[in-house]
C-alpha positions in Angstrom: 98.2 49.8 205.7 99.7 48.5 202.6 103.1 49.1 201.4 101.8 49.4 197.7 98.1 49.3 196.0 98.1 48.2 192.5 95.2 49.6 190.8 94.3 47.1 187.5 94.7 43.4 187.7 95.7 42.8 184.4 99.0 41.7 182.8 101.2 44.8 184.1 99.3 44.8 187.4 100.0 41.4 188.4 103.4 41.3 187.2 103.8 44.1 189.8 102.4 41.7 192.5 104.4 38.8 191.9 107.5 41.3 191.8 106.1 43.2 195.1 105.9 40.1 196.7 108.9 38.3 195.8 110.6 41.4 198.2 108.3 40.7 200.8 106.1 44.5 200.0 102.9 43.6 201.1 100.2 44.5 197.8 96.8 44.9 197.5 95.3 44.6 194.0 92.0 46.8 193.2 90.0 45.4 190.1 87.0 46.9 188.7 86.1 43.9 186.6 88.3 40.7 185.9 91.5 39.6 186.0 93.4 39.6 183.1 92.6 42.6 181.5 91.6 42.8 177.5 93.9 39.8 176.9 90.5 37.4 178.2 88.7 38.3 175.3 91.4 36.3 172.7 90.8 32.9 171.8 94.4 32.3 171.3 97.3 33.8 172.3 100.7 32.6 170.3 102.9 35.7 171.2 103.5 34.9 174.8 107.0 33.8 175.5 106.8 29.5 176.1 103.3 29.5 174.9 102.9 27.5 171.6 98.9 28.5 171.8 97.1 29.7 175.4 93.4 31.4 175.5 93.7 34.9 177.1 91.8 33.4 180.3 94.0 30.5 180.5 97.1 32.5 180.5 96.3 35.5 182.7 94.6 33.0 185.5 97.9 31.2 185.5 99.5 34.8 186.3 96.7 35.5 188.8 96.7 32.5 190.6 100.6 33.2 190.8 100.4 36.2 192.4 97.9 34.9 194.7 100.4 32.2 195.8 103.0 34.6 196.8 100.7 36.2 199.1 99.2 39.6 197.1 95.7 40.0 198.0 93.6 40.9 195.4 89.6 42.2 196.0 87.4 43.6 193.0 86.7 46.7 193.8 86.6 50.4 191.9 88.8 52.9 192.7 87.2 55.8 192.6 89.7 58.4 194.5 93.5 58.5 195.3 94.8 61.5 197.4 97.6 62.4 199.6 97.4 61.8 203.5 100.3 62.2 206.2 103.1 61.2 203.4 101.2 57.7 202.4 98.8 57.5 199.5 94.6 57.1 200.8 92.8 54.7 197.9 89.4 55.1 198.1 86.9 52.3 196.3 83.2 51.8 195.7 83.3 49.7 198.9 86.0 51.2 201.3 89.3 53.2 201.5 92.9 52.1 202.1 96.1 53.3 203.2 99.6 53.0 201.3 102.9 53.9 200.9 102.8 54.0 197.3 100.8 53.1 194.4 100.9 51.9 190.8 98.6 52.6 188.4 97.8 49.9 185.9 94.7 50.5 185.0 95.0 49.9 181.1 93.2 51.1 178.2 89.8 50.0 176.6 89.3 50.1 173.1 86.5 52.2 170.7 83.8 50.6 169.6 82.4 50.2 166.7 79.6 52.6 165.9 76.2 51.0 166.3 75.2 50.5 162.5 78.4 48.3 162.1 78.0 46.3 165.2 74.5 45.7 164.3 76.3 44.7 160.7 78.1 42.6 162.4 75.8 40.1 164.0 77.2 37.0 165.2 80.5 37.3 164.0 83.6 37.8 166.1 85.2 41.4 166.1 88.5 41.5 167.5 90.6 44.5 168.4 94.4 43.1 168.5 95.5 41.0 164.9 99.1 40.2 166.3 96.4 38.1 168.7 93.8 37.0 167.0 94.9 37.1 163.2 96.0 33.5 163.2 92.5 32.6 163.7 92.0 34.0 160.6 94.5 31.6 157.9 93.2 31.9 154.5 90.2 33.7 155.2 88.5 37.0 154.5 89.0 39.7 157.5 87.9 43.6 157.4 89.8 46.0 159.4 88.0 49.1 160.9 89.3 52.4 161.1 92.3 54.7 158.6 94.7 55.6 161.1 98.2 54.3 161.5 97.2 51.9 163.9 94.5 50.0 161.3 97.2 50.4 158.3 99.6 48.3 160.6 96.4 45.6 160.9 95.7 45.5 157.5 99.6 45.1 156.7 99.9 41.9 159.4 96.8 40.6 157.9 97.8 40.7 154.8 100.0 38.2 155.1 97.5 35.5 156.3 94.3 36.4 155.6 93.2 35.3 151.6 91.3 39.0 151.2 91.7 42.4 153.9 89.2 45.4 153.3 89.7 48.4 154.9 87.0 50.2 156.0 86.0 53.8 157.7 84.0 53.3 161.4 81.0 54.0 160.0 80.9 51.9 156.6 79.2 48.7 156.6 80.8 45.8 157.2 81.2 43.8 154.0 78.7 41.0 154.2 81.6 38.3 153.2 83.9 38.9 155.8 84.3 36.5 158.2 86.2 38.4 160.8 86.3 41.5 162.0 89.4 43.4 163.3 88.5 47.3 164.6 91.5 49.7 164.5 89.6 53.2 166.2 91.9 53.7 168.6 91.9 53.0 172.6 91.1 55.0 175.7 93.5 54.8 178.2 91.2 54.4 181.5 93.1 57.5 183.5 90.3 60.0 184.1 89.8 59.9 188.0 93.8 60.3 188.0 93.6 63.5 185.7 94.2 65.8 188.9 96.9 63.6 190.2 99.2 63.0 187.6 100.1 64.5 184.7 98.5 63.3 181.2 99.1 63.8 177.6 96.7 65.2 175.0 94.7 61.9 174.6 95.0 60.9 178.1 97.5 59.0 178.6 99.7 58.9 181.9 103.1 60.9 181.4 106.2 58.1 182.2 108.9 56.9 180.6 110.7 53.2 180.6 111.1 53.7 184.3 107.7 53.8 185.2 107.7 57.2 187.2 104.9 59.8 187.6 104.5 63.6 188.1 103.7 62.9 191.8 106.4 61.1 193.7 105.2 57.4 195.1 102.9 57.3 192.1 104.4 54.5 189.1 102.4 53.6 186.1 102.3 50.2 184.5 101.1 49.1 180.9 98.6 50.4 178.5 97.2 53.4 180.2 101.1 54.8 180.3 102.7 56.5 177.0 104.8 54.3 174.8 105.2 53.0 171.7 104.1 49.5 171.8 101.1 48.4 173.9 101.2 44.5 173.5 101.7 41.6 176.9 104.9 41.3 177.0 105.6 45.0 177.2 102.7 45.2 180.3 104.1 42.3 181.6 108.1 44.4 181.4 106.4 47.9 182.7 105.3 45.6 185.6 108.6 44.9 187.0 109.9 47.8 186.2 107.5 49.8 188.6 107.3 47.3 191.3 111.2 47.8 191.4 110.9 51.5 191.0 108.2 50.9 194.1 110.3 48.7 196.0 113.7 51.4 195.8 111.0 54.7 197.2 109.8 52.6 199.8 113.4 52.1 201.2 
């Protein structure tokens, strides 16, 4: 028995540990893949607070490692099933099933893909999916942004102003053959679906909560990308984090 499970090991999930922790909750964290979440793909992170420059693995081990010190136990394991049971929260994984008195999901988001034809366009060069990341990288060089929403006009307008040339492309045009990065902008898919029956989510599947971190279903918080809000970047995960361990900590006493 557990007095929270966290379920997603990245930024916003570990964050929630090391606050957990620090008001001596005991916490269990349930990872599917890796720590860190999609911050391990960047090269270089330079919009973390006290981090001139810091690879996304470098930075999010450094959180993992600190969560691990404070005495969270972390295991890598799908969660394929939360339900009710005798007023505590029954996690079931891939492996096993656990008990808890409350859980937070931080499960994140994933982003599209790129169609096949452009990834095959592609080849060996890098695509990334976040240019307030990786668009440094990119200084005086030509870049291509994917996709014609908002979210790609907001990439093409950063890049802009470092990149020497920015296309803009639909998902399924090619990619032109002198760009030397490539920045896709198709949206994300928040990864919510086994908690569809459990808590409410809006239209594209995103978990209902506002800047407190509460649920539909009481003892259920929500931390990070896979929540609604209106900006999706670390530090934000790294805030929603605190602010549903705290919101954990006051339902548990």
């Amino acid at each position: 028995m557990y007095d929270v499970i966290i379920v997603g090991a990245g930024i916003a999930g570990l964050t929630a540990a090391i606050y957990l922790r620090r008001a001596e909750k005991s916490v269990l964290v349930l990872e599917k893949k890796i720590q860190g979440g999609q911050i391990v793909g960047s090269f270089s992170v330079e919009n973390w607070p006290g981090e001139q420059s810091i690879s996304g693995t470098d930075l999010t081990e450094k959180i993992y490692y600190q969560a691990n010190n404070l005495g969270a136990e972390i295991k890598f394991e799908e969660v394929t099933e939360i339900k009710e049971k005798s007023q505590n929260f029954q996690v079931k994984t891939d492996e096993t099933e656990y008990t808890c008195g409350a859980v937070i999901i931080a499960a994140g988001a994933e982003p599209r893909k790129l169609s096949k034809k452009q990834t095959e366009d592609a080849g060996s060069r890098p695509i990334s999916y976040c240019a307030i990341c990786d668009g440094a990288l990119y200084k005086n060089k030509i870049v291509v942004v994917v996709g014609s929403g908002k979210t790609a006009d907001h990439e093409v307008r950063y890049l802009e102003n470092i990149a020497s040339k920015v296309y803009q492309i639909h998902h399924d045009d090619p990619i032109p053959k002198d760009a030397e990065g490539i920045f896709a902008a198709i949206g994300h898919v928040p990864t919510t679906q086994i908690f569809k029956d459990l808590v409410d989510l809006d239209e594209k599947g995103y978990i209902i909560a506002d800047e407190n971190c509460t649920t539909s279903h009481s003892g259920i918080f929500v931390a990070g990308d896979c929540r609604t809000k209106n900006i999706r970047q670390l530090v934000t995960a790294a805030s929603d984090g605190a602010v549903a361990a705290e919101a954990a900590i006051k339902y548990l006493d």
